[in-house]
Backbone as CSV, one residue per row, in Angstrom:
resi,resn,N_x,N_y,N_z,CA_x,CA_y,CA_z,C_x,C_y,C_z
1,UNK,0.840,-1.193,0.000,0.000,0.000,0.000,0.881,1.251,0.000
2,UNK,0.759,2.338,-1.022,1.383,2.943,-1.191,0.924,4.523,-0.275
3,UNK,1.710,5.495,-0.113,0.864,6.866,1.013,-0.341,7.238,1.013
4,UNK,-0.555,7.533,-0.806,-2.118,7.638,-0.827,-2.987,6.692,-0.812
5,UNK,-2.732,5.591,-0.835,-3.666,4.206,-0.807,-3.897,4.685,1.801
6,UNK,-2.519,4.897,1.749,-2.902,4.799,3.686,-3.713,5.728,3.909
7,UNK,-3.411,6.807,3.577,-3.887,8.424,3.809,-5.819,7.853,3.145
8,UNK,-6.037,8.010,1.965,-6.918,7.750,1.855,-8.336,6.496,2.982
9,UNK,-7.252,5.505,3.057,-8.341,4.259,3.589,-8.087,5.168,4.989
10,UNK,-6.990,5.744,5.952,-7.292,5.644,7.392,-7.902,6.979,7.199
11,UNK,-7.925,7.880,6.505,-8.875,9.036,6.689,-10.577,8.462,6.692
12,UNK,-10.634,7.992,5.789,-12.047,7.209,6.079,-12.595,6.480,6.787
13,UNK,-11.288,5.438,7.576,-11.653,4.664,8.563,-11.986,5.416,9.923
14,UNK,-10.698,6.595,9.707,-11.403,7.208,11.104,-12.419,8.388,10.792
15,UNK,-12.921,8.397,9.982,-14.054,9.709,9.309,-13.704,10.892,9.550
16,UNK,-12.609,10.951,8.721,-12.097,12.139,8.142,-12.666,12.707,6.692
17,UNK,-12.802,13.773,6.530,-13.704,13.828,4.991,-12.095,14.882,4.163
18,UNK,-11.879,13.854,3.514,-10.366,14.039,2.508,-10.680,13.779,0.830
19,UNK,-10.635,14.796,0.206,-10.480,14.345,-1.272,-9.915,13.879,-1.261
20,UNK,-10.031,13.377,-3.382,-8.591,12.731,-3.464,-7.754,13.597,-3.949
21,UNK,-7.674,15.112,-4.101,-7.067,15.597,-4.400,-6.026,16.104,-3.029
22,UNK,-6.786,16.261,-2.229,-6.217,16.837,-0.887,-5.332,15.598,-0.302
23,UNK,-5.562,14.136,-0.343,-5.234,12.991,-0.446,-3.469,13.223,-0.709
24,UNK,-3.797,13.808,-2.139,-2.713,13.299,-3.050,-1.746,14.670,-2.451
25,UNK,-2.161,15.456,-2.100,-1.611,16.770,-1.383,-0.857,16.136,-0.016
26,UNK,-1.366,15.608,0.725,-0.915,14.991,2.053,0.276,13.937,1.711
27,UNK,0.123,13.263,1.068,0.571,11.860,0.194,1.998,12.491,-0.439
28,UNK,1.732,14.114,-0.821,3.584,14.706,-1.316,3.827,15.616,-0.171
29,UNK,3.110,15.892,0.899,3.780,16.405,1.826,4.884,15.576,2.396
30,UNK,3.717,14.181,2.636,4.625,13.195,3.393,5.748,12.501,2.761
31,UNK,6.209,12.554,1.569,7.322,12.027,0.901,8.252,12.733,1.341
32,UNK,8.220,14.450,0.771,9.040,15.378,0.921,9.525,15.517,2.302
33,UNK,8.568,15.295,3.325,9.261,15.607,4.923,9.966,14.151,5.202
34,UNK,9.623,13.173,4.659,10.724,12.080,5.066,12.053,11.859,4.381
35,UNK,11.771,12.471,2.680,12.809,12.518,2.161,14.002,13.372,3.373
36,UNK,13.804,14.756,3.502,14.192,15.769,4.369,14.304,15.378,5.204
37,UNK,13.747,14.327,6.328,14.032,14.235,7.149,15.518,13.390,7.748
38,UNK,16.036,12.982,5.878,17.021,12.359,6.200,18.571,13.618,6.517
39,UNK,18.297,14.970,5.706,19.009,15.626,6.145,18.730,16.841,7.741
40,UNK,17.312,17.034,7.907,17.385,17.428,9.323,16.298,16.711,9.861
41,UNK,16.273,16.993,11.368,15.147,16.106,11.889,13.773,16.578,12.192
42,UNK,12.815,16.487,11.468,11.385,17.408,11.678,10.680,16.034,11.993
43,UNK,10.989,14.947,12.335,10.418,13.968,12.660,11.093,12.758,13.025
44,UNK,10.409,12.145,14.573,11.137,10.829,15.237,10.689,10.035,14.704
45,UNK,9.853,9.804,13.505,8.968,8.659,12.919,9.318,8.384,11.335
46,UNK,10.205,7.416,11.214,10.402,6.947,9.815,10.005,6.061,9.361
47,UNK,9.303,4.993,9.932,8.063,4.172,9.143,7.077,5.025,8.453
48,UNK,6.851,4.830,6.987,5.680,5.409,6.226,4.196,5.107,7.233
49,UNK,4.325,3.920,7.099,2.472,3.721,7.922,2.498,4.801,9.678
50,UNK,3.635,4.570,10.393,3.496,5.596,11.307,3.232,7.043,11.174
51,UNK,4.376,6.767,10.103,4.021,8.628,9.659,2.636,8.902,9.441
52,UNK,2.351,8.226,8.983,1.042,8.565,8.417,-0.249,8.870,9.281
53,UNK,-0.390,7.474,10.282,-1.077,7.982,11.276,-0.810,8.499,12.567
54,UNK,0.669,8.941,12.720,0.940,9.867,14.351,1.578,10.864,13.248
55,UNK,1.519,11.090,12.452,1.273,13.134,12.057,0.139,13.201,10.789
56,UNK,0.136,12.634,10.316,-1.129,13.073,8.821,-2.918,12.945,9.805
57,UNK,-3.112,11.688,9.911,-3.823,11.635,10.994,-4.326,12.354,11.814
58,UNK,-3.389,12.536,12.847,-3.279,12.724,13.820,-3.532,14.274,14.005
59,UNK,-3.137,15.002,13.023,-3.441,16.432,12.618,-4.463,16.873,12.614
60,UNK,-5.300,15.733,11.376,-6.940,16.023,11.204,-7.514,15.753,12.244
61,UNK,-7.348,14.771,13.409,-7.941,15.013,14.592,-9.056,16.045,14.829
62,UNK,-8.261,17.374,14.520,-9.067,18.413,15.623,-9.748,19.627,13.740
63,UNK,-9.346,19.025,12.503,-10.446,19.699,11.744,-11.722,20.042,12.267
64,UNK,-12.277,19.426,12.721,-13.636,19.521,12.825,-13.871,20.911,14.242
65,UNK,-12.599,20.817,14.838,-12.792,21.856,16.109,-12.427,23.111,15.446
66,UNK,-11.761,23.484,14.389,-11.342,24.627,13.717,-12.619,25.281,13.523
67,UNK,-12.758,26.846,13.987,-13.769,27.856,14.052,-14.385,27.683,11.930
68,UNK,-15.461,28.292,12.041,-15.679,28.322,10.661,-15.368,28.564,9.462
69,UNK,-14.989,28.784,8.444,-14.647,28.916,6.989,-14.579,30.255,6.903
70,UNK,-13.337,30.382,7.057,-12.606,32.345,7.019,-11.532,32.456,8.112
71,UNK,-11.252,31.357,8.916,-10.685,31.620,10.272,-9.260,31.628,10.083
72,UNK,-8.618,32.769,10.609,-7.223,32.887,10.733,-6.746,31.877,12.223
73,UNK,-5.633,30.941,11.814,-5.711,30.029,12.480,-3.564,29.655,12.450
74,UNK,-3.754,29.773,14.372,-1.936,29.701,14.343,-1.720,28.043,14.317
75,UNK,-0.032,27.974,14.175,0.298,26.669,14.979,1.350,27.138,15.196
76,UNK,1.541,26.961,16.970,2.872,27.137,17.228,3.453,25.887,17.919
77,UNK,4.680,26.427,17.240,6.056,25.304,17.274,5.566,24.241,16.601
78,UNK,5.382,24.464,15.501,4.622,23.709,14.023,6.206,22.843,14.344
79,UNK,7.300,22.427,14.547,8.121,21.391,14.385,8.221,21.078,12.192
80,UNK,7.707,19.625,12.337,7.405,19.444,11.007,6.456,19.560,9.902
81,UNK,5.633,20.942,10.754,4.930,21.314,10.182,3.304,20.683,10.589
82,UNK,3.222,20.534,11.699,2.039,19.481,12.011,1.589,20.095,13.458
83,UNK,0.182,20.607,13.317,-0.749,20.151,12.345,-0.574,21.237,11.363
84,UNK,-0.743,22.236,11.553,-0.459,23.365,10.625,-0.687,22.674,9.007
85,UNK,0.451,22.308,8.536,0.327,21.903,6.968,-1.028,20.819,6.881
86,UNK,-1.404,19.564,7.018,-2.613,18.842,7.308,-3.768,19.592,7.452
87,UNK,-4.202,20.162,8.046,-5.270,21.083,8.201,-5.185,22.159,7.227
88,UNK,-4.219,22.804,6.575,-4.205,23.995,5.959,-4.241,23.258,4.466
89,UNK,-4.442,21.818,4.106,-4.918,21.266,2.958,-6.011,21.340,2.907
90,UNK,-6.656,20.564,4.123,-7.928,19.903,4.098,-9.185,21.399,4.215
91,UNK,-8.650,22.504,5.064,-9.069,23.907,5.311,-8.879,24.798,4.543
92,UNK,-9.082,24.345,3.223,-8.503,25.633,2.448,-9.378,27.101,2.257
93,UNK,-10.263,27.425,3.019,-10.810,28.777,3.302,-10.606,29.468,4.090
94,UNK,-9.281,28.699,5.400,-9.013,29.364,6.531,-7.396,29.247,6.050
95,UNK,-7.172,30.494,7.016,-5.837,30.802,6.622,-4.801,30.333,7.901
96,UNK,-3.771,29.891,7.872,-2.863,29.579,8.907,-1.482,30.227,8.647
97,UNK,-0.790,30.766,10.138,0.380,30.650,10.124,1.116,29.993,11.250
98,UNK,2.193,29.221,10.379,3.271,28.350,10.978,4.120,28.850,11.789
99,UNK,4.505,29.001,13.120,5.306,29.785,14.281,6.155,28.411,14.443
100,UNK,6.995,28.510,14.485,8.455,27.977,15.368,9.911,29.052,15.374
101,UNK,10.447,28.664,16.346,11.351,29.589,16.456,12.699,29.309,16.306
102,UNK,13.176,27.673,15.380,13.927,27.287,14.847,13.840,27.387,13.002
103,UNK,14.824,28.604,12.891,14.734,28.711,11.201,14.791,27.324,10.647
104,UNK,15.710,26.941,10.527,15.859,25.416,9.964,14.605,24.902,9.824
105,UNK,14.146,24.636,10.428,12.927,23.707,10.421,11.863,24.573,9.798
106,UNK,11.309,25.676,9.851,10.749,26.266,9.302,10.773,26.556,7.558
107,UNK,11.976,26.533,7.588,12.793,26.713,5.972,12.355,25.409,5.360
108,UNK,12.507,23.980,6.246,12.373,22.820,5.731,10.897,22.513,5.452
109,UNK,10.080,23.009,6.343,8.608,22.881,6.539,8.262,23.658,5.213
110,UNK,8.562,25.187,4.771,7.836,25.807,3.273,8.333,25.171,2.299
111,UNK,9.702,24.240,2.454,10.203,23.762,1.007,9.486,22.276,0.824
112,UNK,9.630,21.576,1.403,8.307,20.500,1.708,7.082,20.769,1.109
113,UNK,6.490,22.036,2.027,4.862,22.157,1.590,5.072,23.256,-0.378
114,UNK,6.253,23.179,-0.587,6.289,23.992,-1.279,5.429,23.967,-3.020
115,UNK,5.709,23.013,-3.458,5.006,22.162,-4.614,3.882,22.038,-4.317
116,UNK,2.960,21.851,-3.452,1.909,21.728,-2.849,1.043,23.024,-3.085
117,UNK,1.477,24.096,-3.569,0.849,25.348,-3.795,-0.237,26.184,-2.837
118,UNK,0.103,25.824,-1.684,-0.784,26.285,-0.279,-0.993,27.586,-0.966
119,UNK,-1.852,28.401,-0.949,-1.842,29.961,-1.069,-2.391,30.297,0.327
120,UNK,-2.732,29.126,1.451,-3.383,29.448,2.647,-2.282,29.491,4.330
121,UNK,-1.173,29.587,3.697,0.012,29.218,4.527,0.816,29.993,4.534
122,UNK,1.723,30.553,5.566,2.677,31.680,5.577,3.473,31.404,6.886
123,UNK,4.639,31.498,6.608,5.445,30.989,7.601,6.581,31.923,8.938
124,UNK,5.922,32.280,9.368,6.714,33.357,10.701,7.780,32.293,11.688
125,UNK,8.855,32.521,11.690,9.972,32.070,12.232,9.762,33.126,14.003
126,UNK,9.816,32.775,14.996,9.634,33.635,16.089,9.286,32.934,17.118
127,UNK,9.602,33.676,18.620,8.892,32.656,20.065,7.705,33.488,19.967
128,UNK,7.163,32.569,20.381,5.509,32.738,20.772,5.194,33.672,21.442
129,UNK,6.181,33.745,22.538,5.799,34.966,23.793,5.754,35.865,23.217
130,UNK,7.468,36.258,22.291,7.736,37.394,22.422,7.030,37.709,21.195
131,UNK,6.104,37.106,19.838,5.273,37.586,18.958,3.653,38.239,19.278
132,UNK,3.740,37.345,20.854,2.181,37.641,21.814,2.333,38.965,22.660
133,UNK,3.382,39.111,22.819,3.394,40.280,23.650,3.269,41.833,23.394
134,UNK,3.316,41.987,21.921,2.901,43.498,21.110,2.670,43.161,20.262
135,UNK,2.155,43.985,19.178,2.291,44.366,17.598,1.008,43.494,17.074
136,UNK,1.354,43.201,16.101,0.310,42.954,15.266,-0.126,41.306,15.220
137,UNK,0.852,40.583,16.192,0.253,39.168,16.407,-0.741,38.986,17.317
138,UNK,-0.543,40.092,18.757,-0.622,40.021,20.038,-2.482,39.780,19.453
139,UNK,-3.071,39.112,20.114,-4.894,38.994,20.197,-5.262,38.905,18.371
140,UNK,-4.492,38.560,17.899,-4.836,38.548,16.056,-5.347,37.202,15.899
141,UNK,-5.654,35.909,16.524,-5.901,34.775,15.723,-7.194,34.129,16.275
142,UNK,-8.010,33.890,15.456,-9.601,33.266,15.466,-9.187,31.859,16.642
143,UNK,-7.745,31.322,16.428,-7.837,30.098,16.786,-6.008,29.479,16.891
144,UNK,-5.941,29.273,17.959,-4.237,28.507,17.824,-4.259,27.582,18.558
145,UNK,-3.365,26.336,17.589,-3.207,25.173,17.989,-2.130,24.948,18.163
146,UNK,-1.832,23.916,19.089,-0.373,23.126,18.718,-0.551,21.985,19.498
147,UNK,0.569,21.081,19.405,0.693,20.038,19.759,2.527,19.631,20.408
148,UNK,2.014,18.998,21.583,3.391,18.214,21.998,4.521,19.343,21.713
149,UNK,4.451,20.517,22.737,5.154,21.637,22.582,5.728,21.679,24.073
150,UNK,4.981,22.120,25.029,5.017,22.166,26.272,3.733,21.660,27.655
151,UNK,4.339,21.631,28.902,3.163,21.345,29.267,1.958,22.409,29.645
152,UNK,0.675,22.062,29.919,-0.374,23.240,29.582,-0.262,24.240,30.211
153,UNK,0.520,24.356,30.980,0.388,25.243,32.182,1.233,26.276,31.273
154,UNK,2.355,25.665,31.006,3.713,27.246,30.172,2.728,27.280,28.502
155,UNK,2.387,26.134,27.848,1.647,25.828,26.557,0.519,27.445,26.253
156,UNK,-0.397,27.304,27.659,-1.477,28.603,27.772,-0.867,29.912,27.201
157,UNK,0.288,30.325,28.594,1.321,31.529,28.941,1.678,31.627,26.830
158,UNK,2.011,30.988,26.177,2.913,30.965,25.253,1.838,31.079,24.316
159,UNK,0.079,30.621,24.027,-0.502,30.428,23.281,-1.386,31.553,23.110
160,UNK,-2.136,31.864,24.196,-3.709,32.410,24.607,-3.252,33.612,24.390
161,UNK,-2.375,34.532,24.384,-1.972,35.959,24.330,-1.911,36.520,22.685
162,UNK,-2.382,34.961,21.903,-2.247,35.401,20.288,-3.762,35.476,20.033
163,UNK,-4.280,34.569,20.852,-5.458,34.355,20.370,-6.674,35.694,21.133
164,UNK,-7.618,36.011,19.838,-8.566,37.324,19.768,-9.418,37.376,20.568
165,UNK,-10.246,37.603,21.529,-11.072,37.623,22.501,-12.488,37.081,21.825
166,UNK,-13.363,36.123,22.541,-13.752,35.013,21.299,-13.682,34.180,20.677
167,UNK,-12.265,34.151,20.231,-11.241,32.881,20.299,-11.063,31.851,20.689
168,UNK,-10.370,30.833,20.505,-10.085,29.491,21.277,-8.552,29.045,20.952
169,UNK,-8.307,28.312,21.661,-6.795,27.870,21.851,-7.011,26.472,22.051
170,UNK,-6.436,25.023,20.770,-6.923,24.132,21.230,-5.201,23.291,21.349
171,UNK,-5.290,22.595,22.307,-3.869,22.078,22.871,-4.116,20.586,22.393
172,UNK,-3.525,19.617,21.969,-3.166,18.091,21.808,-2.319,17.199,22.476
173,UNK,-3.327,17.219,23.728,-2.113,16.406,25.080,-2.170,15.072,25.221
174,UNK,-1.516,14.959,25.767,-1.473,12.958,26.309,-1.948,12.577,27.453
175,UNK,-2.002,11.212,27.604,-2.658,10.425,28.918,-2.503,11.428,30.462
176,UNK,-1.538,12.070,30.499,-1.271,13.005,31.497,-2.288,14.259,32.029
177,UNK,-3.152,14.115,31.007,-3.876,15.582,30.965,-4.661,16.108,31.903
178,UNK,-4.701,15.447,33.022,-6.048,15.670,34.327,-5.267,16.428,34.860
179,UNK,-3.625,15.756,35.203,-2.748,16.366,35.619,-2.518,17.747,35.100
180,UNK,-2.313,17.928,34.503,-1.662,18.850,33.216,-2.985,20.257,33.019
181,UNK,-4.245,19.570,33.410,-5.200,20.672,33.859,-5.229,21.243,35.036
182,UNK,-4.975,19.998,35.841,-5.449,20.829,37.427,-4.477,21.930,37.480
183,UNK,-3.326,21.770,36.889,-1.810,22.356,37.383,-1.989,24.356,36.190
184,UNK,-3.378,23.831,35.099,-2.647,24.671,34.162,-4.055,25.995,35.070
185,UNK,-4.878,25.604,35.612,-6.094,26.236,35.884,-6.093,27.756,36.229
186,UNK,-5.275,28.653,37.180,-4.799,29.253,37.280,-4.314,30.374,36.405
187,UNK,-3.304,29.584,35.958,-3.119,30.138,34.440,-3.945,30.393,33.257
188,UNK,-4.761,29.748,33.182,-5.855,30.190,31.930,-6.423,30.798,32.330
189,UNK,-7.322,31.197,33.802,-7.678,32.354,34.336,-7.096,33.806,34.318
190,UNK,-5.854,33.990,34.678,-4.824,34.850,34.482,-4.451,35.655,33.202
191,UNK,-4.657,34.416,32.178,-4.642,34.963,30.808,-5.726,35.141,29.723
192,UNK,-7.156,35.047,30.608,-8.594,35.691,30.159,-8.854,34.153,29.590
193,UNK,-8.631,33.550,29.586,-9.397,31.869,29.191,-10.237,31.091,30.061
194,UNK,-10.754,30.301,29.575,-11.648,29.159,30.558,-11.753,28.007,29.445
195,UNK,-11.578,26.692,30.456,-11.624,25.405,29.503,-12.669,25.106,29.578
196,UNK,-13.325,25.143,27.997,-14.487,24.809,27.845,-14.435,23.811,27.053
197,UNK,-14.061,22.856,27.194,-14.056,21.230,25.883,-12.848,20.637,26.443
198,UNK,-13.101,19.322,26.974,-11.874,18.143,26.895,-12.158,16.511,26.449
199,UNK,-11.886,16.822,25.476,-12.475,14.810,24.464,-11.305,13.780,24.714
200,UNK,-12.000,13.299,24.963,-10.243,12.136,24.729,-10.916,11.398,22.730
201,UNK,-9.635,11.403,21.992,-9.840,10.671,20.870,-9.017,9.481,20.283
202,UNK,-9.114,8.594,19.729,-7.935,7.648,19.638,-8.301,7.367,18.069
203,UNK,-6.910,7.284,17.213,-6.649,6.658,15.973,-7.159,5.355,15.786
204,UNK,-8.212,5.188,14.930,-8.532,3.697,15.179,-6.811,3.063,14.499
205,UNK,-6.690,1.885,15.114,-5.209,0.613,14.548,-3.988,1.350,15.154
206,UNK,-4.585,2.024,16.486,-3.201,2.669,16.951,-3.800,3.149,18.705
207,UNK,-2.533,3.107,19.416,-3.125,2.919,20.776,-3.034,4.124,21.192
208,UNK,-2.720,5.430,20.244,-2.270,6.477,20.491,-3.358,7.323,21.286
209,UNK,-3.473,7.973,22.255,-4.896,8.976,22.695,-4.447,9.991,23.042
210,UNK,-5.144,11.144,22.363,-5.075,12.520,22.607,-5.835,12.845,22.600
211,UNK,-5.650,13.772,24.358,-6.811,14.797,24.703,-6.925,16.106,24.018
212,UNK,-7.893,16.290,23.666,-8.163,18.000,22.553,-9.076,18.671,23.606
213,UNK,-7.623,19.969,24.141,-8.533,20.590,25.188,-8.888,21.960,24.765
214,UNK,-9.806,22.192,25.182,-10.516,23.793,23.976,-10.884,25.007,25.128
215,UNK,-9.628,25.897,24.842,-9.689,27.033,26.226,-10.535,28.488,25.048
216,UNK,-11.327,28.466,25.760,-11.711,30.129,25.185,-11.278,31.183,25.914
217,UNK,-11.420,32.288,24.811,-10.704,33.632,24.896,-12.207,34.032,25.305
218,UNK,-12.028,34.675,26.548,-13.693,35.098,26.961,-13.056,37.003,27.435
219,UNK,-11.949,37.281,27.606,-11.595,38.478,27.510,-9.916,38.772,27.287
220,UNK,-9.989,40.021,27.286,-8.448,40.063,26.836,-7.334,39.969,27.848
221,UNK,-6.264,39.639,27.600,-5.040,39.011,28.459,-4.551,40.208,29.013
222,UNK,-4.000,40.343,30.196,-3.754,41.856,30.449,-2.480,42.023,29.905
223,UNK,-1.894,43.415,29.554,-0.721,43.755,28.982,0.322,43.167,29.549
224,UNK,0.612,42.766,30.882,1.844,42.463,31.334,2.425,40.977,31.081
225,UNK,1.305,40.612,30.573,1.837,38.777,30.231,1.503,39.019,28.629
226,UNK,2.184,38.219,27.727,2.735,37.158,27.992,4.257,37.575,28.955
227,UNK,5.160,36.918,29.470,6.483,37.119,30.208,7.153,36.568,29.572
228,UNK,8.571,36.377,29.745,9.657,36.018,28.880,9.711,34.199,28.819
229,UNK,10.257,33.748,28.218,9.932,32.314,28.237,11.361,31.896,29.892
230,UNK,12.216,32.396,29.870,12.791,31.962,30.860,12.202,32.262,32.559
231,UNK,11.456,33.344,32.371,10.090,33.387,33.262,9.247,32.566,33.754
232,UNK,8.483,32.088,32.143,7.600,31.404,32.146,7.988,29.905,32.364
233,UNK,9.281,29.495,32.198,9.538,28.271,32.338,10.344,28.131,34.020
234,UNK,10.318,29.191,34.512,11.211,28.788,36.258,10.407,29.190,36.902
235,UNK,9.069,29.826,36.224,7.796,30.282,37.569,6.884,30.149,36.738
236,UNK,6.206,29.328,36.251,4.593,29.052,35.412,3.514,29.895,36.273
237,UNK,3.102,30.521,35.952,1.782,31.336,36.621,0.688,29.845,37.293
């Protein structure tokens, strides 16, 4: 079975709604980032069938949680581009930008998605904080995601300060996550959020489970946060 033969059958198995054009879009993402991945590392997963379902997959997860058709939509510390690129196929009326704050990988992530002709993708190299904390990112996004970045508590501090009042911020955590709430609670208060959605979901033919936790922006973050990441990482609010 070849990428688009996987991509196709496990998008359907787990009811994902994927052309076959968008298919065949996912199907040359995923060549190009493994080809690449032999010269840098945007991914711990070099089996094709893994790849496929712990990042292609695993991405579309949370389509269906993405705000409606027009939504400016982040991912930070996109890594190999995930979910960010996956969703910005399958979403092509919403617009995304890709945040990490390692050029390399970023450089590798637009040349990858590059053939692919995204016109819905744009790629900002930068930390999170310090893009949340003024200017023209600070409260700009309908919606930011990421995944397997940090834990929720610093994840919030680093996320919720992009996202627009109204907004939502949806995180992709692991078995840990009760934990990982009680600890983050505080903090999403602090930074005008409240968790309103926690699903647990699992890949069918894979034991993988991720919690999709959905914090809304119910007012704005006060000016003095976001804080510096060496802040935010030796004193988490």
């Amino acid at each position: 079975m070849n990428l688009l033969q996987m991509i196709e059958t496990g998008a359907a198995e787990n009811g994902f709604s994927v052309t076959g054009e968008q298919a065949e879009r996912l199907a040359q993402y995923s060549s190009a980032v493994l080809e690449l991945n032999n010269k840098i590392n945007l991914t711990a997963i070099r089996d094709e069938k893994d790849f496929i379902e712990r990042n292609i997959l695993d991405s579309l997860m949370i389509a269906a949680d993405i705000p409606g058709s027009g939504a400016s939509i982040a991912d930070v510390g996109t890594g190999g581009g995930f979910p960010g690129i996956p969703l910005a196929v399958c979403l092509p009326e919403d617009s995304f930008v890709l945040i990490d704050s390692t050029r390399k990988k970023l450089d590798a992530v637009e040349e990858a998605a590059k053939p692919l002709g995204l016109e819905n993708v744009c790629y900002l190299n930068g930390r999170a904080e310090e893009l949340g904390r003024e200017g023209e990112w600070r409260e700009h996004f309908d919606c930011v995601v990421s995944r397997a970045v940090a834990s929720l508590r610093v994840l919030t501090e680093l996320c919720l300060p992009l996202v627009k009042p109204g907004g939502k911020m949806i995180a992709m955590k692991s078995a840990r996550y009760e934990e990982e709430i009680d600890e983050a609670k505080e903090a999403v208060e602090q930074l005008g959020g409240r968790i309103s959605d926690v699903q647990k979901r699992y890949l069918l033919h894979s034991d993988m489970l991720h919690v999709i936790i959905t914090i809304e922006k119910i007012r704005k973050t006060p000016q003095k946060l976001p804080r510096s990441f060496g802040q935010i990482k030796k004193k988490p609010l």
